[in-house]
DOFI-372894 format. One record per residue: y, z, x of N, C-alpha, C, O in turn; residue number from 1. Coordinates in steps of 0.02 Angstrom, whole numbers, plus 50000, padded with zeros to 5 digits. Last residue first. Example, Ala and Ser with C-alpha at 12.3 -4.5 7.8 and 13.67 -1.06 7.14 Angstrom:
<recs>
nyy;nzz;nxx;cayy;cazz;caxx;cyy;czz;cxx;oyy;ozz;oxx;num
49888;50354;50642;49947;50357;50684;50002;50394;50645;50057;50402;50670;2 .
49716;50390;50660;49775;50390;50615;49835;50390;50660;49834;50423;50712;1 .
</recs>
This chain:
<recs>
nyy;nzz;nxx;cayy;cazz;caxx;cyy;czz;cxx;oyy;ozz;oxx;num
52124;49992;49647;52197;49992;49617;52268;50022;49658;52323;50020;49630;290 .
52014;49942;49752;52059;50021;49722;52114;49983;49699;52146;49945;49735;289 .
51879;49839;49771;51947;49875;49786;51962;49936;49762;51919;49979;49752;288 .
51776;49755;49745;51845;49740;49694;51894;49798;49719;51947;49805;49688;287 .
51641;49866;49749;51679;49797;49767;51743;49804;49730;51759;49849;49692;286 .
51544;49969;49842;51591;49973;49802;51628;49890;49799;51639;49861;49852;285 .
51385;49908;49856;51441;49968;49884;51501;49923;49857;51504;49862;49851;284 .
51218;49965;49797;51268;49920;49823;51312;49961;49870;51302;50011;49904;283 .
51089;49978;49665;51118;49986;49725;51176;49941;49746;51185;49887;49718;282 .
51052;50072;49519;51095;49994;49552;51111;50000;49601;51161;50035;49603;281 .
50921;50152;49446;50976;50120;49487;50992;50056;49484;50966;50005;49461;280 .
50865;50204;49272;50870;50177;49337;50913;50161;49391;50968;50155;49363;279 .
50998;50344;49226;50940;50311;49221;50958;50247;49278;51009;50233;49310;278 .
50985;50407;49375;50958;50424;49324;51006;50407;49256;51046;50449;49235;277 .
51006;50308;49526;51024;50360;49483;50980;50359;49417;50942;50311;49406;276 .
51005;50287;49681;50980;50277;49637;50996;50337;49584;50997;50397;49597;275 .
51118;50152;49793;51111;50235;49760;51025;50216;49712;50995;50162;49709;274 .
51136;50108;49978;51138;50102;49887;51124;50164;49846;51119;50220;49871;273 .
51151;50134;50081;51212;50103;50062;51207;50099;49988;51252;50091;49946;272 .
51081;50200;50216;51077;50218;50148;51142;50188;50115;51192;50222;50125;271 .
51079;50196;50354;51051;50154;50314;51042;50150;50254;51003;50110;50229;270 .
51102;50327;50393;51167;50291;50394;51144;50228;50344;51183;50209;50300;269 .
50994;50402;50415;51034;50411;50367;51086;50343;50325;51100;50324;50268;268 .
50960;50401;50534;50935;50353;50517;50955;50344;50418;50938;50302;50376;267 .
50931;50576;50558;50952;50522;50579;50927;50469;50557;50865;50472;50552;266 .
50980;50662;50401;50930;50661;50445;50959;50601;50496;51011;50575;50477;265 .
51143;50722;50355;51067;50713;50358;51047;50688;50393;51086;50678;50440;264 .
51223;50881;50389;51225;50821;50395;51165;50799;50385;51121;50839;50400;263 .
51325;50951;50245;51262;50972;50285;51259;50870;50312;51277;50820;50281;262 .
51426;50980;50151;51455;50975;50216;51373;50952;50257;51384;50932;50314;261 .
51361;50972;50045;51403;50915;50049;51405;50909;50112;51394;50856;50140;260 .
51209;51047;50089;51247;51062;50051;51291;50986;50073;51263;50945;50111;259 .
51007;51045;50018;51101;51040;50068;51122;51014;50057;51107;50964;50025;258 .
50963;51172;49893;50959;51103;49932;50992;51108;49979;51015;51163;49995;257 .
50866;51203;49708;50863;51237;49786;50902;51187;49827;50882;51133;49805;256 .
50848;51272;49553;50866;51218;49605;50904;51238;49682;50950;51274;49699;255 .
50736;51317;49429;50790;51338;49491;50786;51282;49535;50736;51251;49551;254 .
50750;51324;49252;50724;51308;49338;50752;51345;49360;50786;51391;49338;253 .
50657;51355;49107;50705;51366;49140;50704;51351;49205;50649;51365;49229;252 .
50617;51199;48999;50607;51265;49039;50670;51271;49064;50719;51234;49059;251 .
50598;51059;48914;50646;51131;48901;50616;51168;48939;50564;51182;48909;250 .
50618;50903;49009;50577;50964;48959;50623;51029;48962;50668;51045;49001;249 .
50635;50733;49045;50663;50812;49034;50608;50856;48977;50575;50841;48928;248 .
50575;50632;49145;50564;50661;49070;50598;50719;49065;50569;50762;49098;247 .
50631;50479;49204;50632;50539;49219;50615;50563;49154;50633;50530;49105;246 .
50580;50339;49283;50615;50361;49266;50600;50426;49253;50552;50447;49286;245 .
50569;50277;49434;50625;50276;49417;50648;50307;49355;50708;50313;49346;244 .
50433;50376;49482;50456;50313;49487;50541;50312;49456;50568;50367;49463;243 .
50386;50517;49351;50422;50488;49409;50424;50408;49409;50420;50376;49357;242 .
50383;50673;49289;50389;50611;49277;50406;50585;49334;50440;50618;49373;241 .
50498;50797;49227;50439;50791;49227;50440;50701;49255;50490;50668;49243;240 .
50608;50934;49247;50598;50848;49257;50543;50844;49259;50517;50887;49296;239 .
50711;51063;49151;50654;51041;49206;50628;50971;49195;50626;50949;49138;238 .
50837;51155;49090;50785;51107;49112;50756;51082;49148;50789;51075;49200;237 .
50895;51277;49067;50851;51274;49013;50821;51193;49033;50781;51168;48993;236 .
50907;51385;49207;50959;51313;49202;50881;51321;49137;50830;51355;49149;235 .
50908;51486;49303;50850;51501;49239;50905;51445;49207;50952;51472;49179;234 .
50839;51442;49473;50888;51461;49410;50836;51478;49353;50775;51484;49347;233 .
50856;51381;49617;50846;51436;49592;50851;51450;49534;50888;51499;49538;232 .
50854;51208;49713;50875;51264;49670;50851;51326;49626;50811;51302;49586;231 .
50919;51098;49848;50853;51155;49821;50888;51191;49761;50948;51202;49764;230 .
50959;50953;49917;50957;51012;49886;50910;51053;49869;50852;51035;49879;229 .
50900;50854;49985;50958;50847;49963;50976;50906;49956;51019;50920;49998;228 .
50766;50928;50101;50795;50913;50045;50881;50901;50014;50920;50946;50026;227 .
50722;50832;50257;50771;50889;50210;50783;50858;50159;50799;50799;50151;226 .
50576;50728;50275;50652;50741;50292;50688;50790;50237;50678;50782;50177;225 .
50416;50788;50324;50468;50766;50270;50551;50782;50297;50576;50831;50327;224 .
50310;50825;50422;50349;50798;50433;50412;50764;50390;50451;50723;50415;223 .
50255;50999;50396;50292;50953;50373;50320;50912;50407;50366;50938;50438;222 .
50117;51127;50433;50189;51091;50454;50196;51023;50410;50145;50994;50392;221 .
50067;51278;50331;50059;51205;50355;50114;51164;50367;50158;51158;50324;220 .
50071;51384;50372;50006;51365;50382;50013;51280;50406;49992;51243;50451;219 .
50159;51446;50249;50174;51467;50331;50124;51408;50368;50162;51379;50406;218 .
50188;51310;50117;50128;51390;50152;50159;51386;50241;50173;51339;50278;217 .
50338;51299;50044;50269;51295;50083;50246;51338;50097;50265;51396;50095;216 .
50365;51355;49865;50378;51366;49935;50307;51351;49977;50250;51370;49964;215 .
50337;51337;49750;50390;51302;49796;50383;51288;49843;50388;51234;49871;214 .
50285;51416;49683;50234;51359;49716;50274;51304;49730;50260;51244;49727;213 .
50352;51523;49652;50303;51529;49680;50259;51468;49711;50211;51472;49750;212 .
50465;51450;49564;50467;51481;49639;50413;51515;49678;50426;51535;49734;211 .
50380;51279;49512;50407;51365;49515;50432;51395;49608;50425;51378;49667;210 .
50420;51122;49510;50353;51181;49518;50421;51253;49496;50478;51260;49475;209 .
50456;50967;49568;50459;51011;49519;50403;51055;49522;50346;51035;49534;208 .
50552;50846;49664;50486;50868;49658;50491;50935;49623;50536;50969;49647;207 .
50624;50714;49684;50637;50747;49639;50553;50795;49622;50511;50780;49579;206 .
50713;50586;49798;50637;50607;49741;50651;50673;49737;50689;50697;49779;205 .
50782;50442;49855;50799;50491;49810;50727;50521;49770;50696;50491;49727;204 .
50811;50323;49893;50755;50344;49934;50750;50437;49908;50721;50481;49939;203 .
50932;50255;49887;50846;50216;49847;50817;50289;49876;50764;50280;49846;202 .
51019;50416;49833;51026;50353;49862;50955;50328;49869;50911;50370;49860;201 .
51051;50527;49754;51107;50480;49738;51079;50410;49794;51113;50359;49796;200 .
50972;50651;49872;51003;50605;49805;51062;50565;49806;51110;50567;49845;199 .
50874;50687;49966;50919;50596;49964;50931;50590;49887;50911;50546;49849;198 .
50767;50758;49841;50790;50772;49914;50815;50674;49916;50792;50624;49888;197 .
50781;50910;49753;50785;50853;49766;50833;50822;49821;50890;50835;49841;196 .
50674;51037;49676;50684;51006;49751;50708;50956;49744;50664;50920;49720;195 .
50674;51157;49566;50652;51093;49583;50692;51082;49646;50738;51119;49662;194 .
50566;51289;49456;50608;51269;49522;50611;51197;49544;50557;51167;49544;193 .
50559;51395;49335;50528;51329;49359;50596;51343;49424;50643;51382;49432;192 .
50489;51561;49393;50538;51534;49357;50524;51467;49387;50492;51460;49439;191 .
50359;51647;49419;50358;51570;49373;50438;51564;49351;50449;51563;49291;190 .
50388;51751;49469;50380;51707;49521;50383;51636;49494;50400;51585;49523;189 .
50592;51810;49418;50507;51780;49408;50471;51739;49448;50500;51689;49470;188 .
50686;51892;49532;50676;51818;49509;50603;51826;49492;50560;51843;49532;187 .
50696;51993;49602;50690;52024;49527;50679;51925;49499;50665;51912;49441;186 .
50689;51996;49784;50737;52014;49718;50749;52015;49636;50802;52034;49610;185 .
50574;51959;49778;50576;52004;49787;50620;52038;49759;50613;52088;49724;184 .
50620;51806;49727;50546;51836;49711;50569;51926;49693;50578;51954;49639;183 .
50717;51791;49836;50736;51779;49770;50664;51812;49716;50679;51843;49664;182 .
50623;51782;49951;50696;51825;49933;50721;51837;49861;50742;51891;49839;181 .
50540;51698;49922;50520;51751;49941;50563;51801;49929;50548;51855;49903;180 .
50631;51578;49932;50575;51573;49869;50581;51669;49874;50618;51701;49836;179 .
50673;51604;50069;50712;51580;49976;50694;51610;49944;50719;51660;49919;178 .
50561;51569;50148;50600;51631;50149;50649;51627;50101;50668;51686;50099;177 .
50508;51440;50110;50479;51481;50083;50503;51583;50123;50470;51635;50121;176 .
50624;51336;50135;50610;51359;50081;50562;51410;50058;50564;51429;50000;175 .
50709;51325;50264;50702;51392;50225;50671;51403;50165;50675;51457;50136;174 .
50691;51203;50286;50669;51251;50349;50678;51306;50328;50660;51351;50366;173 .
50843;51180;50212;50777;51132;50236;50759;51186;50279;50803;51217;50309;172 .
50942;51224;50118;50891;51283;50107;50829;51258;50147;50774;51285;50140;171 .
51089;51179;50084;51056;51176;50146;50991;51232;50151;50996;51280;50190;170 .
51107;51289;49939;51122;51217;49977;51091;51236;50059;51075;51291;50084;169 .
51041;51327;49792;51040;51338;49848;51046;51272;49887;51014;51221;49880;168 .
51109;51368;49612;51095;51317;49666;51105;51339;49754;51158;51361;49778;167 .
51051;51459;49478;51067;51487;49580;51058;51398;49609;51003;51375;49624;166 .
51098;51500;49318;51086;51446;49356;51100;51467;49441;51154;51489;49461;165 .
51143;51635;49282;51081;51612;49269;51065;51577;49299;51012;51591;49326;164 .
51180;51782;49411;51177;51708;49378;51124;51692;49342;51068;51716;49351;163 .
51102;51871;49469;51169;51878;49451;51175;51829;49404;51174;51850;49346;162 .
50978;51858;49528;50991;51876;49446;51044;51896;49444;51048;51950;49414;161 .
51015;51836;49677;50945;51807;49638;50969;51829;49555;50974;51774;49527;160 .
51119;51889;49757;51139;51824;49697;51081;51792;49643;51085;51751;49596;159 .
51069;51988;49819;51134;52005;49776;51142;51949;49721;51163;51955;49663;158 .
50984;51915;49882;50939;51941;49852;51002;51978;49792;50987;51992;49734;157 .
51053;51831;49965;51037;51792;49915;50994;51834;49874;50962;51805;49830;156 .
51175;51844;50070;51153;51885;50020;51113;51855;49983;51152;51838;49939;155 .
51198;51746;50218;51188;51760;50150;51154;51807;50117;51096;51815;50137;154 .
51289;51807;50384;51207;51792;50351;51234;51790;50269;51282;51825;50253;153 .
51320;51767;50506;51349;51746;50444;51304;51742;50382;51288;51695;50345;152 .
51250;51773;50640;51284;51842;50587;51325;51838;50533;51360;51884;50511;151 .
51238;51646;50663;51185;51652;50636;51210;51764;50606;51185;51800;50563;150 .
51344;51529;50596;51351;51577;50646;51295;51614;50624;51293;51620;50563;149 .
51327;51421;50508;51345;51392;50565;51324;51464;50626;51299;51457;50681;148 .
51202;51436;50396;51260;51464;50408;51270;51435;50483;51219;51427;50516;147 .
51101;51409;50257;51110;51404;50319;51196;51406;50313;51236;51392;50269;146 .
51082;51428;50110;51040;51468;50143;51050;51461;50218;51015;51499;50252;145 .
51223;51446;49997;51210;51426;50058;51150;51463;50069;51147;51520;50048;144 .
51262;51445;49839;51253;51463;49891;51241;51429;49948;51252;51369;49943;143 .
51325;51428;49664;51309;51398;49740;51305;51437;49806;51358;51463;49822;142 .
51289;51474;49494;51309;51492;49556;51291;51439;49630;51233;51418;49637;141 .
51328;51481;49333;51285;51453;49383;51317;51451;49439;51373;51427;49440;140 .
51301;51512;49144;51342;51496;49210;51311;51467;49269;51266;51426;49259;139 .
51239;51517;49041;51298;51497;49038;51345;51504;49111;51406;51502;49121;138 .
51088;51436;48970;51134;51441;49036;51177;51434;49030;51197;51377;49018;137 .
51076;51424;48821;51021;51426;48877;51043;51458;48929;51018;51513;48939;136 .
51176;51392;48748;51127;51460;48713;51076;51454;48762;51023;51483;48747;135 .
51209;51258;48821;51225;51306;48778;51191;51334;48755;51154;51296;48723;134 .
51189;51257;48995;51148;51223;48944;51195;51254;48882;51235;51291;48912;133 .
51194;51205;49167;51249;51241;49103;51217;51217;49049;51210;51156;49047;132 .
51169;51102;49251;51156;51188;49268;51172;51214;49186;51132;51256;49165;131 .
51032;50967;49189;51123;51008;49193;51109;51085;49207;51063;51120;49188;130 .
50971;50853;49286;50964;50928;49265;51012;50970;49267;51035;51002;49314;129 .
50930;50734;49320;50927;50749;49257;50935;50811;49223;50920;50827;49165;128 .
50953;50714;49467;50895;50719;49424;50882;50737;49369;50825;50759;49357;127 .
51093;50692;49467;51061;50654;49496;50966;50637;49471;50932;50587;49462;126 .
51129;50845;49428;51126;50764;49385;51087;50711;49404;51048;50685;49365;125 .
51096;50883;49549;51021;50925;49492;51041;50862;49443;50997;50827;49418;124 .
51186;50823;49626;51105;50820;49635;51064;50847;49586;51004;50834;49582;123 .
51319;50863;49592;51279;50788;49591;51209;50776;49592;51180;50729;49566;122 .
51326;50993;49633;51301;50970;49541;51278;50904;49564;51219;50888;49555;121 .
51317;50996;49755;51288;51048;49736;51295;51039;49650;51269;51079;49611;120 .
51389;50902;49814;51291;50885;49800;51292;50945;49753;51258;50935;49703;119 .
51528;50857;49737;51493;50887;49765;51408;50878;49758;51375;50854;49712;118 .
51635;50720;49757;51610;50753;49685;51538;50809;49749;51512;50781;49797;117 .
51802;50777;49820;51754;50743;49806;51682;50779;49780;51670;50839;49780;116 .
51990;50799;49847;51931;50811;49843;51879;50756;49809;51898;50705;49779;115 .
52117;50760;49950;52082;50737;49916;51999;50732;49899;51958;50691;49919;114 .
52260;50838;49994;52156;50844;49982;52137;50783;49925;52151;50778;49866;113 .
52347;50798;50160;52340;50782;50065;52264;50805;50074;52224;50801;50120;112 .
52473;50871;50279;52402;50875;50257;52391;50850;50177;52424;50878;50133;111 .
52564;50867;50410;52556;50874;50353;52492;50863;50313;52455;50829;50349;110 .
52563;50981;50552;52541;50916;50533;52544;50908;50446;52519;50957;50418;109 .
52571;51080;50615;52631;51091;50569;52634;50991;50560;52681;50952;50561;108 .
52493;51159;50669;52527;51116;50705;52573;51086;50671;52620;51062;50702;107 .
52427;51234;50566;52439;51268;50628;52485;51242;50676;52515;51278;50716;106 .
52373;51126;50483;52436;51178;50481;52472;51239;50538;52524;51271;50542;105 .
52284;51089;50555;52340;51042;50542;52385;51088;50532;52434;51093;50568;104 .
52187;51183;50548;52206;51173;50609;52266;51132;50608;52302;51135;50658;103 .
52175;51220;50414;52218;51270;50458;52230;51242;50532;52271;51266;50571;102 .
52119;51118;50380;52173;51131;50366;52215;51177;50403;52274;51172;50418;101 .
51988;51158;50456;52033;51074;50483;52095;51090;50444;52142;51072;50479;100 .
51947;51244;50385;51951;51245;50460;51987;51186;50472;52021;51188;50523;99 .
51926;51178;50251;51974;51232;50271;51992;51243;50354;52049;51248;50376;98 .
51805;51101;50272;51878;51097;50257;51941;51111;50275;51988;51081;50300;97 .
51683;51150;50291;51708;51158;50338;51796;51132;50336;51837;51140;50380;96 .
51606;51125;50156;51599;51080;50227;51661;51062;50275;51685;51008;50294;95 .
51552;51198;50070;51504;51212;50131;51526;51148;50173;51489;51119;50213;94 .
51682;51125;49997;51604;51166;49974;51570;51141;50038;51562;51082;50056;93 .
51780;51064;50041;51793;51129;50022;51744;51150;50001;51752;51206;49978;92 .
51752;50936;50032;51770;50963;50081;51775;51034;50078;51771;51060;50133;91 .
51629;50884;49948;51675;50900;49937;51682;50941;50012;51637;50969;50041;90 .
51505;50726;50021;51532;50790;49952;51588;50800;49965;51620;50754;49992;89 .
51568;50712;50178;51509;50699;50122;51529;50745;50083;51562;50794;50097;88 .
51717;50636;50251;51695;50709;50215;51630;50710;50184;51651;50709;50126;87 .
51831;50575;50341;51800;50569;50286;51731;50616;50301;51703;50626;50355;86 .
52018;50585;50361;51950;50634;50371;51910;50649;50322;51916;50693;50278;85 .
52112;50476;50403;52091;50525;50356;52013;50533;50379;51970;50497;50404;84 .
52284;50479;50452;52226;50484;50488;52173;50531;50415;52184;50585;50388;83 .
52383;50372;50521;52383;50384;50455;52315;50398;50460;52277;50351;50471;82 .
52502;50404;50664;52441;50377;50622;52425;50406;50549;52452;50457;50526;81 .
52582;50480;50730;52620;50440;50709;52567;50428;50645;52583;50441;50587;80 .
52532;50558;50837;52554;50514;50868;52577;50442;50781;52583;50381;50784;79 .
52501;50666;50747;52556;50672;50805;52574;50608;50815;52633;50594;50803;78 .
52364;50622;50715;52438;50622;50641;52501;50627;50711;52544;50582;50714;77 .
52303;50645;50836;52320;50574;50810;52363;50571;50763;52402;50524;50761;76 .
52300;50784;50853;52311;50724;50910;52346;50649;50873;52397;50617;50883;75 .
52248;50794;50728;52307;50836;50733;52360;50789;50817;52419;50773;50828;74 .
52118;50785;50744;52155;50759;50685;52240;50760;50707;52281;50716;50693;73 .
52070;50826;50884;52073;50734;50855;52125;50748;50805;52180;50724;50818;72 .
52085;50961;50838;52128;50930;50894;52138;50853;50904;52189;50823;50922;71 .
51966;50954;50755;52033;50979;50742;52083;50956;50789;52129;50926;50763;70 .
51860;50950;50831;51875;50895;50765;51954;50913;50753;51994;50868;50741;69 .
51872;51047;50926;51878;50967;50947;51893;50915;50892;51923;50861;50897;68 .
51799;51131;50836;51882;51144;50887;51919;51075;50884;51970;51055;50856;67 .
51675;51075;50813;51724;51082;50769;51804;51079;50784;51850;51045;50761;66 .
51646;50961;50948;51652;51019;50911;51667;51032;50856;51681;50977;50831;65 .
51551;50809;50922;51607;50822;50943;51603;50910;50906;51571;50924;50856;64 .
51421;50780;50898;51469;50708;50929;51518;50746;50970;51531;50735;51029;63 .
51263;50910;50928;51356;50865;50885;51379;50820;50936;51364;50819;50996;62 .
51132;50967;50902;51165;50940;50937;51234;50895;50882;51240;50866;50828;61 .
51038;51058;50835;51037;51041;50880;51079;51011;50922;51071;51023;50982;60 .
51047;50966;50678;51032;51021;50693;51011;50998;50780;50982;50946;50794;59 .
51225;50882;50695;51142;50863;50652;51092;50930;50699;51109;50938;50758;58 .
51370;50790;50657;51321;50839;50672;51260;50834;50640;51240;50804;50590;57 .
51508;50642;50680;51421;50717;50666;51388;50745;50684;51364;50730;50739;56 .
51597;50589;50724;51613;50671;50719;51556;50700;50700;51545;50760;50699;55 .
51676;50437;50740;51648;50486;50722;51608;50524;50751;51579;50505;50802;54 .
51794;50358;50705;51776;50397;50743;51733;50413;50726;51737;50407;50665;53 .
51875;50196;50686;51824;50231;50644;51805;50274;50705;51797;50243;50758;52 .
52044;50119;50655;51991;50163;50713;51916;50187;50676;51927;50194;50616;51 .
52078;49974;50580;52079;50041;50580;52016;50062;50622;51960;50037;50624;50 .
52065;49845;50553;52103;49867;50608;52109;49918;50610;52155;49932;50648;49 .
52020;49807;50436;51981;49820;50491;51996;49815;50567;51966;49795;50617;48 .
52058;49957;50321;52072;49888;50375;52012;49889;50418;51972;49933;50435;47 .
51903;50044;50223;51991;50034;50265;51969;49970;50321;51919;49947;50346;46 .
51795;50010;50181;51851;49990;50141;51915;50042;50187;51965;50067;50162;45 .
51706;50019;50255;51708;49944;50237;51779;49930;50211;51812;49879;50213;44 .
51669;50145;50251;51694;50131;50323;51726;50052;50302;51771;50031;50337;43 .
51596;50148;50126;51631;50176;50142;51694;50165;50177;51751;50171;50154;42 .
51459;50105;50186;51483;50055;50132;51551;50065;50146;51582;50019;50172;41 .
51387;50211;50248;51444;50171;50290;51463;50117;50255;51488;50072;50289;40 .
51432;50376;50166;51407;50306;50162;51439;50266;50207;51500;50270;50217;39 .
51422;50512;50277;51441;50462;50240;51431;50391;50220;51420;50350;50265;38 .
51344;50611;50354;51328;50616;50279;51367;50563;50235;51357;50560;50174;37 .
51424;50620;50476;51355;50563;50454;51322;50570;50403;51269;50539;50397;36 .
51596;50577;50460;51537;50628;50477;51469;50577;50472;51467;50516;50467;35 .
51728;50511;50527;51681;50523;50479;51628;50568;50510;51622;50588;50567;34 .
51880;50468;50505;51856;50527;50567;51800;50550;50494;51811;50582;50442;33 .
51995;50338;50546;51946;50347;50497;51898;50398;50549;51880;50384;50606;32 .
52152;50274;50574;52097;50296;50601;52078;50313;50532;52111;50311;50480;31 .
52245;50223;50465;52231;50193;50537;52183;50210;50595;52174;50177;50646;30 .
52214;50176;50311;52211;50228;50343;52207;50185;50423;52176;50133;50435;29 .
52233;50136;50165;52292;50143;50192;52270;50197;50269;52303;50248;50281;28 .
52102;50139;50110;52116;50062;50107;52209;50077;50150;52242;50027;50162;27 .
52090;50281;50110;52041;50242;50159;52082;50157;50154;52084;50123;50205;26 .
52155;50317;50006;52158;50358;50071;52152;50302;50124;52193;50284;50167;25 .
52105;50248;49894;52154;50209;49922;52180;50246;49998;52214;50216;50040;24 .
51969;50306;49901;51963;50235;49900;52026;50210;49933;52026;50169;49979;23 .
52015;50441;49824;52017;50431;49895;51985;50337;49957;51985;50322;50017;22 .
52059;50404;49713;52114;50421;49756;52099;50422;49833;52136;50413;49882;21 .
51935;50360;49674;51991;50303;49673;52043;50331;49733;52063;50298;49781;20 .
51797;50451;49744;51883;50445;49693;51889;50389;49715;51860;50365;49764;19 .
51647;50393;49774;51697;50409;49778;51755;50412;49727;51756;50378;49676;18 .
51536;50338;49713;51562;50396;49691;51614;50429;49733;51624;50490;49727;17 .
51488;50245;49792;51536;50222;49716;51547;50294;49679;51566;50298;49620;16 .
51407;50266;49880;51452;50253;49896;51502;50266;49835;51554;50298;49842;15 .
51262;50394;49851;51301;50315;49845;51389;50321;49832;51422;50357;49795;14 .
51301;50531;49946;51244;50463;49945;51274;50400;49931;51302;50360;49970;13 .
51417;50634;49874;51344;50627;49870;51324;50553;49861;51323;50520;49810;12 .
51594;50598;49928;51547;50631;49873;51467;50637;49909;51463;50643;49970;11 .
51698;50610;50022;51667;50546;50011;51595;50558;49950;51554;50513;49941;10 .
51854;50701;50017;51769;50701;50000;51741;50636;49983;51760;50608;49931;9 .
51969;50702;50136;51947;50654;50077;51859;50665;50066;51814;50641;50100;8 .
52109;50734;50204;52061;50772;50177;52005;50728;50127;52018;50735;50067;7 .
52234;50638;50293;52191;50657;50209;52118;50682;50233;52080;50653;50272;6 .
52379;50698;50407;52281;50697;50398;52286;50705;50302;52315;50743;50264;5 .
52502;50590;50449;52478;50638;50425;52404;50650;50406;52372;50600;50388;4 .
52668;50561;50530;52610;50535;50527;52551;50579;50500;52546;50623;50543;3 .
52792;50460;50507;52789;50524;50501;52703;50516;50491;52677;50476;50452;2 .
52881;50332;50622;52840;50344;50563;52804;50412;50570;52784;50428;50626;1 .
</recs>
């Protein structure tokens, strides 16, 4: 038997946003090579004779290399297995994808994508806040404020008024060098700005201001866990309101966060339900894949 790696974005938080296509990845898979941005609802739906590895990272310290993620995949399609490689968000936005393709292809492993829905929209939806407005915002950009190699630096003062809409991914521990960048670079200090952090799952909040009163003060430390996301923009809306439900108003924001690939905090894993706009339903996926 010919043996091969899926690529499979497990999306943003709650489980039930996965594809179908990649629901059946997982209900046909003999190992399972997850990260810790994934729902472990997830893990439920391949056999339960299938391997579950996993592969996360988290600032400071990893399970396993990148190198090393690659040599698992490619180790195991060799030996025959049906091996998929589950993904938070989309594999191909800030989460290292490509490096695992080239490593399969390098070995002349066969390879399926099966992409998934990204934080970098799931999350401003998540809070009620389309990048793309008509006669408001007609485009909108993703970035990164963290980089694996620290001479991999971002431009973000090239991308502050390129765009109307700036979603910033993985921006935790950067938000008031962002704010500042984007400032300096020609961004209004009052453009609105919003923060939302664990989207898509109960523990999901959604905090709103400008880019001037985004950003913490140097002064004072935080024990808060990373934001889902962060964003930058001149997007025509902004969230007012809280508890479960949400007020939209006409301004322009910016949305700041991390990214699909980014891993979250420890103790993550306990996140099996979602909350969405309007109210939630928590769970994890039932009845299968077609």
């Amino acid at each position: 038997m010919t043996g091969r790696v899926v690529l499979v974005g497990a999306g943003p938080g709650d489980p039930e946003l996965i594809t179908v296509k990649g629901g059946r990845a997982l209900d046909a898979a003999d190992v399972v090579v997850h990260d810790r941005l994934v729902a472990p609802a997830l893990l439920d739906l391949a056999p339960q004779r299938a391997e579950r590895v996993y592969v996360g990272k988290e600032p400071g310290r990893q399970a396993m290399s990148q190198q090393e993620i690659g040599a698992l995949l490619v180790r195991e399609a060799s030996a025959g297995r049906q091996v998929v490689r589950l993904k938070g968000g989309d594999p191909f936005v800030f989460g290292r994808g490509g490096e695992e393709l080239m490593a399969c292809a390098e070995a002349r492993v066969p390879v399926e994508i099966v992409p998934g829905v990204t934080s970098a929209t799931a999350a401003p939806a998540a809070a009620g806040i389309p990048l793309t407005h008509r006669g408001l915002a007609r485009s909108f950009a993703v970035v990164t404020a963290s980089t694996a190699h620290a001479e991999d630096t971002v431009d973000l003062a090239r991308m502050a008024t390129a765009t109307d809409t700036l979603v910033v991914l993985m921006a935790s521990g950067k938000l008031a060098e962002t704010c500042l960048t984007l400032i300096d670079a020609g961004r209004p200090p009052s453009t609105p700005a919003a923060i939302v952090q664990w989207a898509w799952t109960e523990d999901q909040r959604t905090i709103t201001g400008s880019l001037a009163t985004s950003r913490p003060s140097p002064r004072r430390r935080t024990s808060a866990r990373p934001p889902r996301w962060w964003s930058a923009t001149s997007s025509p809306w902004g969230v007012t309101g809280g508890g479960t439900g949400l007020g939209v108003t006409s301004i322009r924001p910016t949305l700041l966060g991390p990214s699909p690939g980014e891993r979250l905090p420890r103790g993550a894993e306990r996140h099996a339900g979602s909350r969405r706009h309007p109210p939630p339903s928590s769970g994890s996926p039932s009845g299968g894949f077609p």
